[in-house]
KOLGU-4560 file (N, C-alpha, C; in nm, 3 decimals, padded with zeros to 5 digits):
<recs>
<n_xx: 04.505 n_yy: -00.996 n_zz: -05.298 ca_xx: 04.409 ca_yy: -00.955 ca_zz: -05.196 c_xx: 04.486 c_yy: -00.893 c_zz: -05.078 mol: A seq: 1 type: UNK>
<n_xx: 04.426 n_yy: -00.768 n_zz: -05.025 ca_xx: 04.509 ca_yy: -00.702 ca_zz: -04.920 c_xx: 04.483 c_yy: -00.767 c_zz: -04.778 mol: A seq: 2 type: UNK>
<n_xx: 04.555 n_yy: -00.751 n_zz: -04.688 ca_xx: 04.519 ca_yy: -00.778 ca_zz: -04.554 c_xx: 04.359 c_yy: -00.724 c_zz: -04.494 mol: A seq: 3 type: UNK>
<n_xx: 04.395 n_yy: -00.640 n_zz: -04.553 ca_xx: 04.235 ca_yy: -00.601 ca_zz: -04.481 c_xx: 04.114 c_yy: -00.666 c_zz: -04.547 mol: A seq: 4 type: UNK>
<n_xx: 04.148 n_yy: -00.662 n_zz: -04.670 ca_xx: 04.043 ca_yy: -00.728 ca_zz: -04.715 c_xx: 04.009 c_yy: -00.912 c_zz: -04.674 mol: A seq: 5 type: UNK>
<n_xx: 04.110 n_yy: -00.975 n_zz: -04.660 ca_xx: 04.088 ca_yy: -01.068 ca_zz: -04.593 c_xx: 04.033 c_yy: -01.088 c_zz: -04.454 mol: A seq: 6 type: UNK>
<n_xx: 04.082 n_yy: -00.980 n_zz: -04.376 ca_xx: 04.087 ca_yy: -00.961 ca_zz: -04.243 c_xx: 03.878 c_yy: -00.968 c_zz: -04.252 mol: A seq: 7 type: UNK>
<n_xx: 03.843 n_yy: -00.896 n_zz: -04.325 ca_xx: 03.702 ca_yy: -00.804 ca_zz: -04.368 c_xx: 03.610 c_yy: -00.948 c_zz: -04.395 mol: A seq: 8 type: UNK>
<n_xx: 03.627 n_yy: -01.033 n_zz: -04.498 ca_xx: 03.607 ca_yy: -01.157 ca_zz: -04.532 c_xx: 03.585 c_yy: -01.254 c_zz: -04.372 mol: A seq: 9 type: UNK>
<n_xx: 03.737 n_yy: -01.290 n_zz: -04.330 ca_xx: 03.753 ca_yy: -01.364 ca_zz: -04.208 c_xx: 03.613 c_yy: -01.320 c_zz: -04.104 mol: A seq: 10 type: UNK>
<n_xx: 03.639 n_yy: -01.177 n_zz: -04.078 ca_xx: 03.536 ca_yy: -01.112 ca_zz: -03.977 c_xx: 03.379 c_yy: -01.178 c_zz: -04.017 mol: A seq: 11 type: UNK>
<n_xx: 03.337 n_yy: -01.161 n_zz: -04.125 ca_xx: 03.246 ca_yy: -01.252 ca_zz: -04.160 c_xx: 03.225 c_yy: -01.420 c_zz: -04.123 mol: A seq: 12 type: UNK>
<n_xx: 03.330 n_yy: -01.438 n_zz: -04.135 ca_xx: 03.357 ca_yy: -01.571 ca_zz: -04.101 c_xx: 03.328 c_yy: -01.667 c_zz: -03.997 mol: A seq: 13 type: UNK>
<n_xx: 03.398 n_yy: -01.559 n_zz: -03.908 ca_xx: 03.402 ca_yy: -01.622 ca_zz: -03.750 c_xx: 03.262 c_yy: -01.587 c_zz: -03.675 mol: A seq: 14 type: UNK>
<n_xx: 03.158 n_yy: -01.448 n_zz: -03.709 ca_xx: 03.101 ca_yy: -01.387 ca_zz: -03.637 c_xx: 02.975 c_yy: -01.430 c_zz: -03.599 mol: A seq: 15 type: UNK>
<n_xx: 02.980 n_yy: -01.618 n_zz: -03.644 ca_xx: 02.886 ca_yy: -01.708 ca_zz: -03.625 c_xx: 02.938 c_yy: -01.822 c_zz: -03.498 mol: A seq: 16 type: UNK>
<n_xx: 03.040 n_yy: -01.798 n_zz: -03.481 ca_xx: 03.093 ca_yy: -01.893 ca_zz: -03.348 c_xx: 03.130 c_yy: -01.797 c_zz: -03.258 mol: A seq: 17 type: UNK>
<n_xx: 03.106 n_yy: -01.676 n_zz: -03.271 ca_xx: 03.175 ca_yy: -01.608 ca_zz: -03.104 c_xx: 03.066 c_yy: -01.579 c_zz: -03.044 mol: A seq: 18 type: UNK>
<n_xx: 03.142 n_yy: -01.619 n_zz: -02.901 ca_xx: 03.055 ca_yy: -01.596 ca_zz: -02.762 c_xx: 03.086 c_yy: -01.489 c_zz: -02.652 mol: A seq: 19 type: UNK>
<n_xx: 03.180 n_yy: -01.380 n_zz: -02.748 ca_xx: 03.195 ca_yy: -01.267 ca_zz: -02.691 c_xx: 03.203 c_yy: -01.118 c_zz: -02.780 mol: A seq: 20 type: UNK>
<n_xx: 03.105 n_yy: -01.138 n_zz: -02.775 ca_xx: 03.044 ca_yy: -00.988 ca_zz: -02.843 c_xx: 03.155 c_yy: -00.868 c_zz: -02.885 mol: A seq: 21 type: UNK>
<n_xx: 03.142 n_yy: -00.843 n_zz: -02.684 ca_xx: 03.242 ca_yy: -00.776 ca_zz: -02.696 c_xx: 03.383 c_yy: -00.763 c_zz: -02.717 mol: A seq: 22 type: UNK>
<n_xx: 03.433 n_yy: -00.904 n_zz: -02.736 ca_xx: 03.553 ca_yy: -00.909 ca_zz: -02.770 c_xx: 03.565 c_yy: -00.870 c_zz: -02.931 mol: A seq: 23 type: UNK>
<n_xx: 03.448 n_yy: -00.970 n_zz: -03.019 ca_xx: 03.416 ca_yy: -00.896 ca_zz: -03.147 c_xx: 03.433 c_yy: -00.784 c_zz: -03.138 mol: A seq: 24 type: UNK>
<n_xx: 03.336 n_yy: -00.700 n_zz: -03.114 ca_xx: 03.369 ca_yy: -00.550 ca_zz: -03.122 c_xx: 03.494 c_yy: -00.493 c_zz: -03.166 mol: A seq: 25 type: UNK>
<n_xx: 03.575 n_yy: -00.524 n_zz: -03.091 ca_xx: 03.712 ca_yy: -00.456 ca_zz: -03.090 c_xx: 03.846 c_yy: -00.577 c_zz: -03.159 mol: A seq: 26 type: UNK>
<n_xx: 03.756 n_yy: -00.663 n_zz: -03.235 ca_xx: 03.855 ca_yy: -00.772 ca_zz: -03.366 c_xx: 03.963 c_yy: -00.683 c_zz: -03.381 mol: A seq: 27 type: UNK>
<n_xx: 04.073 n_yy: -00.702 n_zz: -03.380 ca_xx: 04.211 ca_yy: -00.649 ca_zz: -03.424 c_xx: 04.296 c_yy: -00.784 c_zz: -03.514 mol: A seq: 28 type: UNK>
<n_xx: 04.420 n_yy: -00.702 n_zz: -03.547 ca_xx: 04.484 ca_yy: -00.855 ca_zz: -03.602 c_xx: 04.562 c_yy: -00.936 c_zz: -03.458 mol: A seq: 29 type: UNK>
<n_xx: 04.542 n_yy: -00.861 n_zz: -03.335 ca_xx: 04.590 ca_yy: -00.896 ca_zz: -03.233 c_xx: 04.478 c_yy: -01.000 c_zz: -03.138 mol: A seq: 30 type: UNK>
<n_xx: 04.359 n_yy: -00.986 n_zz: -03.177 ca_xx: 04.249 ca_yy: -01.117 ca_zz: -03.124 c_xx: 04.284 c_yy: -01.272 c_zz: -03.166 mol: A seq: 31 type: UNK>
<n_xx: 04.313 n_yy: -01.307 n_zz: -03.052 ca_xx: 04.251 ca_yy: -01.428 ca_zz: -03.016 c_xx: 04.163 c_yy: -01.519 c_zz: -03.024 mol: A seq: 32 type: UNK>
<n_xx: 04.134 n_yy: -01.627 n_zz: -03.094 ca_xx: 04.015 ca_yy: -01.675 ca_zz: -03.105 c_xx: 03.936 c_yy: -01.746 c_zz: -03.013 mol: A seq: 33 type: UNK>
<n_xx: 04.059 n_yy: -01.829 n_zz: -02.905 ca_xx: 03.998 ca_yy: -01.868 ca_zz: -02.843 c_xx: 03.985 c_yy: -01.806 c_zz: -02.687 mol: A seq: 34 type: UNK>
<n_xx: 04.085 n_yy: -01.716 n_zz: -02.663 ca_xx: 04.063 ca_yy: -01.626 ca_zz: -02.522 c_xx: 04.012 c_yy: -01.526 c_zz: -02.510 mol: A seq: 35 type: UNK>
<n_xx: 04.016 n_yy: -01.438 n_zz: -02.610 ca_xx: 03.935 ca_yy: -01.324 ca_zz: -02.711 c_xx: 03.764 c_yy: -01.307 c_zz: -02.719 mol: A seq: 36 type: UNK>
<n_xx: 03.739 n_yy: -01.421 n_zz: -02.791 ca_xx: 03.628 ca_yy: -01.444 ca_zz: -02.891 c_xx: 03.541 c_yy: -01.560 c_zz: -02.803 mol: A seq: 37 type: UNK>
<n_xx: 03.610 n_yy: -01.620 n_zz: -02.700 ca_xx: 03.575 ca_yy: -01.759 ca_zz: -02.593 c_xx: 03.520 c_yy: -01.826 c_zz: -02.727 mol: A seq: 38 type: UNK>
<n_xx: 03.588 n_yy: -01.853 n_zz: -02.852 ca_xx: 03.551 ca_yy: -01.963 ca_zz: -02.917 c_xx: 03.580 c_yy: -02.119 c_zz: -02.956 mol: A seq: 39 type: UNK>
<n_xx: 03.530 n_yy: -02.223 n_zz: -02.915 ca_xx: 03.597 ca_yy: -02.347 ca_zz: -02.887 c_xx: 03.660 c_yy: -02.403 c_zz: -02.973 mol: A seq: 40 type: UNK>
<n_xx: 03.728 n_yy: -02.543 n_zz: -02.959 ca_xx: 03.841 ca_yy: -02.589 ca_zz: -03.080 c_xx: 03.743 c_yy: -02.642 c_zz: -03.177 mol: A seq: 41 type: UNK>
<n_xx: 03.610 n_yy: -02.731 n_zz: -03.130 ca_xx: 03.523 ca_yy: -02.768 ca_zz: -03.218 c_xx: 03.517 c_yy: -02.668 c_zz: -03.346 mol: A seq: 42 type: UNK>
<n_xx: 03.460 n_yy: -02.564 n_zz: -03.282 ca_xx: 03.426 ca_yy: -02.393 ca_zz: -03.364 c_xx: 03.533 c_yy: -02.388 c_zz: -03.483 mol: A seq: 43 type: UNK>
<n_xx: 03.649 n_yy: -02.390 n_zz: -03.397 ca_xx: 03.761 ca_yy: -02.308 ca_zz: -03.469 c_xx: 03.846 c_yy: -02.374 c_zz: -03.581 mol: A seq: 44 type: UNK>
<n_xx: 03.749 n_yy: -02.563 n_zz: -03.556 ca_xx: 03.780 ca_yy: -02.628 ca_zz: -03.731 c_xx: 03.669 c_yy: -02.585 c_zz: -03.812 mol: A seq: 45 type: UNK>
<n_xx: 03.551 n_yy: -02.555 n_zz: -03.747 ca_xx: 03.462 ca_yy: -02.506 ca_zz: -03.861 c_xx: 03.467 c_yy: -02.369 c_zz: -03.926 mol: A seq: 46 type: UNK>
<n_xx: 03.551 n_yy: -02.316 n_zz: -03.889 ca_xx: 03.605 ca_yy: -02.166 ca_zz: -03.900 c_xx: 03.730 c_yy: -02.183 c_zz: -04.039 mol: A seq: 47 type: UNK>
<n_xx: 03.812 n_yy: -02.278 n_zz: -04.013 ca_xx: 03.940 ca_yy: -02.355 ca_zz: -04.076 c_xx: 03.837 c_yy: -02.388 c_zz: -04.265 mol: A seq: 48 type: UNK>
<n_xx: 03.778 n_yy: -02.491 n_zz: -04.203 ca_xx: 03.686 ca_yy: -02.498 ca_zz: -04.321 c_xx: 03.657 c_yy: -02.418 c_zz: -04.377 mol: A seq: 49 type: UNK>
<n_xx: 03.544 n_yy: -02.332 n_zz: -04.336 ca_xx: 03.504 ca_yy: -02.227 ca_zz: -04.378 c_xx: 03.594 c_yy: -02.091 c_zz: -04.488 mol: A seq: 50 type: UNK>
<n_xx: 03.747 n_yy: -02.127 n_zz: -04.440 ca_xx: 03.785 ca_yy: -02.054 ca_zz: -04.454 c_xx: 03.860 c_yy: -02.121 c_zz: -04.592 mol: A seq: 51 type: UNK>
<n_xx: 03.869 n_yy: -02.234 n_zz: -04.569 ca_xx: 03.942 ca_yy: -02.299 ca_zz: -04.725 c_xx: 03.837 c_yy: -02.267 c_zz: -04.833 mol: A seq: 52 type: UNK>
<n_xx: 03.647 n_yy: -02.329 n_zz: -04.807 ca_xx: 03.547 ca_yy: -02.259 ca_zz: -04.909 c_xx: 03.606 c_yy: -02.130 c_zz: -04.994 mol: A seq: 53 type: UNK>
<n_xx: 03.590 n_yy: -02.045 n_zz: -04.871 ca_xx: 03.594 ca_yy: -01.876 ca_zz: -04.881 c_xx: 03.759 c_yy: -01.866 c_zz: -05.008 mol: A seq: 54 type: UNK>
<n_xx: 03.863 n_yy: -01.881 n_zz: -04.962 ca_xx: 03.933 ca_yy: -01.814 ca_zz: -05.008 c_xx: 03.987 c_yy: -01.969 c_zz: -05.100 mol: A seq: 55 type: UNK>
<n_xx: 03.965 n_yy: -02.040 n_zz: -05.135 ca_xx: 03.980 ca_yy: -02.133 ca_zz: -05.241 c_xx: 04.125 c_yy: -02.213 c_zz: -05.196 mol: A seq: 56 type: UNK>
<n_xx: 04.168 n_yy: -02.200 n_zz: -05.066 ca_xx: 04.318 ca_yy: -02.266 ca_zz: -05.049 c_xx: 04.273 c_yy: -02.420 c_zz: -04.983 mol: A seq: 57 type: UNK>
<n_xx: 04.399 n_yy: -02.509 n_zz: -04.946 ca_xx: 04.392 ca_yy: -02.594 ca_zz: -04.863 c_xx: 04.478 c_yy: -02.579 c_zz: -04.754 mol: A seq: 58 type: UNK>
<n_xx: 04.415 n_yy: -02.617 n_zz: -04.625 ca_xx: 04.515 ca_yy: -02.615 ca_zz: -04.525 c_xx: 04.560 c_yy: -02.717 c_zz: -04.416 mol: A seq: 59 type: UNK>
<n_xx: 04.690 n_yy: -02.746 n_zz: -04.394 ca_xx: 04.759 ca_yy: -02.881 ca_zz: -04.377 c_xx: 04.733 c_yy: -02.822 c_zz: -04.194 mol: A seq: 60 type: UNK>
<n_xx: 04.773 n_yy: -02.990 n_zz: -04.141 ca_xx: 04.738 ca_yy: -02.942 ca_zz: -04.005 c_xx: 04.854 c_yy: -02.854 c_zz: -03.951 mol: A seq: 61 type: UNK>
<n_xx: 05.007 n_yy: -02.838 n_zz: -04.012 ca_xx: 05.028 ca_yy: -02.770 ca_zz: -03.961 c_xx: 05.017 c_yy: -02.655 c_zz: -03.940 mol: A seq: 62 type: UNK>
<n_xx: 05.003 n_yy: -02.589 n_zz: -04.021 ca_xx: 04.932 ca_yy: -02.444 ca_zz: -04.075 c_xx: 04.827 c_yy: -02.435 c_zz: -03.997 mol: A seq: 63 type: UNK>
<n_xx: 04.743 n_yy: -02.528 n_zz: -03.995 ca_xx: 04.599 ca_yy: -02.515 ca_zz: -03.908 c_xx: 04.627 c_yy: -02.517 c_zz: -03.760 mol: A seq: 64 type: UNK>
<n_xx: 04.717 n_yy: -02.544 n_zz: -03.695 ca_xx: 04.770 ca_yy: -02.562 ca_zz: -03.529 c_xx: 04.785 c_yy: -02.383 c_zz: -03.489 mol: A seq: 65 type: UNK>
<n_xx: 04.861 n_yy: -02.336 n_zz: -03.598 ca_xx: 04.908 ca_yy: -02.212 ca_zz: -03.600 c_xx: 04.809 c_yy: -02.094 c_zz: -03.622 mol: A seq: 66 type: UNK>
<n_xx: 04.638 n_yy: -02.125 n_zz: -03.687 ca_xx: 04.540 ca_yy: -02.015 ca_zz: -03.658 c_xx: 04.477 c_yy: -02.025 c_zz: -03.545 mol: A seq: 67 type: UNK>
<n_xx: 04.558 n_yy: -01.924 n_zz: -03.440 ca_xx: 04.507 ca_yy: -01.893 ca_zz: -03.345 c_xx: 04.428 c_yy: -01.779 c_zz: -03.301 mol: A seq: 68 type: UNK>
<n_xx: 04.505 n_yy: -01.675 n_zz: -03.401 ca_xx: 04.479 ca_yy: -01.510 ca_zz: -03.394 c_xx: 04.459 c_yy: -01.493 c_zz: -03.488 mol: A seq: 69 type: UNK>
<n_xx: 04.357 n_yy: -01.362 n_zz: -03.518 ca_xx: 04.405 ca_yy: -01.305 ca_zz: -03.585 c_xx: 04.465 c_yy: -01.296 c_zz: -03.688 mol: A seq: 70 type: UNK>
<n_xx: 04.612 n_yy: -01.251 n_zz: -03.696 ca_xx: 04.725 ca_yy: -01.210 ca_zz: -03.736 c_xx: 04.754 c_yy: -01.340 c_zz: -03.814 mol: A seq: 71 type: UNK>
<n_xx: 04.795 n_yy: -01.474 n_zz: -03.738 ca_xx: 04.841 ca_yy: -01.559 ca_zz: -03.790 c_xx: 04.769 c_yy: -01.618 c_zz: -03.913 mol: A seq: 72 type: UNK>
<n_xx: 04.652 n_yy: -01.590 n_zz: -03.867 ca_xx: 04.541 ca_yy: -01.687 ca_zz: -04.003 c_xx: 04.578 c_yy: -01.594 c_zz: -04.096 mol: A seq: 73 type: UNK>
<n_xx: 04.559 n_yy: -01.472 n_zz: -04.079 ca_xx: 04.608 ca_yy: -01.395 ca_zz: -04.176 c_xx: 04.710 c_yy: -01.433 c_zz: -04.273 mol: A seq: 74 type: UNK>
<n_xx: 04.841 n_yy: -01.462 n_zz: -04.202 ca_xx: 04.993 ca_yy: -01.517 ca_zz: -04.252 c_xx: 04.940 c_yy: -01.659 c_zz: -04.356 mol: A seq: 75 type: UNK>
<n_xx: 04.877 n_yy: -01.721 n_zz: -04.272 ca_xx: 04.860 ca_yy: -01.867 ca_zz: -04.366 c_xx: 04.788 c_yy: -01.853 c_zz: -04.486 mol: A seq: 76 type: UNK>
<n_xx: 04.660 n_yy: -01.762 n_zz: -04.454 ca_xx: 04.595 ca_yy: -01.726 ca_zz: -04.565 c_xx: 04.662 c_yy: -01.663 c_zz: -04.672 mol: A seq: 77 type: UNK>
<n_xx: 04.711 n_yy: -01.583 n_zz: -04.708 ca_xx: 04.838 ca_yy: -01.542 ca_zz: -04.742 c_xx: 04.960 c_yy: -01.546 c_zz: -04.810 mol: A seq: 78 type: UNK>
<n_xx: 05.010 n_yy: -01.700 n_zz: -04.741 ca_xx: 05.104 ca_yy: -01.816 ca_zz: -04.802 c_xx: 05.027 c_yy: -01.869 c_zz: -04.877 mol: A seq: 79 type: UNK>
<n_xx: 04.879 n_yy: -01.963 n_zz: -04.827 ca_xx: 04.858 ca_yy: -02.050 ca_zz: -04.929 c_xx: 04.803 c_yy: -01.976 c_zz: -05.068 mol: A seq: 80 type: UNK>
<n_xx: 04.763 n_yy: -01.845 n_zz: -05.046 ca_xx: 04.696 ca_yy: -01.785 ca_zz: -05.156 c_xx: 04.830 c_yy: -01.765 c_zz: -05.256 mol: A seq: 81 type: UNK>
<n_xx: 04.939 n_yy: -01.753 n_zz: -05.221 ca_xx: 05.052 ca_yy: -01.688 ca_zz: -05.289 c_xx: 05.120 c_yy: -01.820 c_zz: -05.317 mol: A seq: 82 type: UNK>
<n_xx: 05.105 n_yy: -01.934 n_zz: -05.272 ca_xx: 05.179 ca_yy: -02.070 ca_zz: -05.331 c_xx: 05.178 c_yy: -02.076 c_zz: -05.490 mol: A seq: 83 type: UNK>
</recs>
């Protein structure tokens, strides 16, 4: 699976916990989830979840400390898909 296509997936993902539109709008792999998107930590385990469903991985808390952006979930998603 390519980056984008995950990236494409994720965007789906999140676009039920953000409280900034406009930060959506302009999703890069450089957004933020929670300064970005003003989405809370509550949110951003149900996002975590969501995201093990979606792409069939598991993810340890450390890995999970580290989706902050973007970019990074990307990286984990990624690793665990390629383990």
């Amino acid at each position: 699976m390519t980056k984008e296509e995950i990236i494409l997936k994720l965007t789906t993902l999140v676009k039920p916990y953000v409280q900034n539109e406009e930060g959506f709008k302009n999703m890069s792999e450089d957004t933020d989830f929670i300064n970005d998107l003003e989405i809370n930590s509550a949110n951003l385990v149900d996002i975590i979840l969501d995201v093990e469903d979606e792409f069939n991985i598991e993810i340890d808390n450390d890995s999970m400390e580290k989706m902050l952006s973007v970019k990074a979930t990307v990286v984990v998603i990624q690793e665990k898909m390629n383990a």
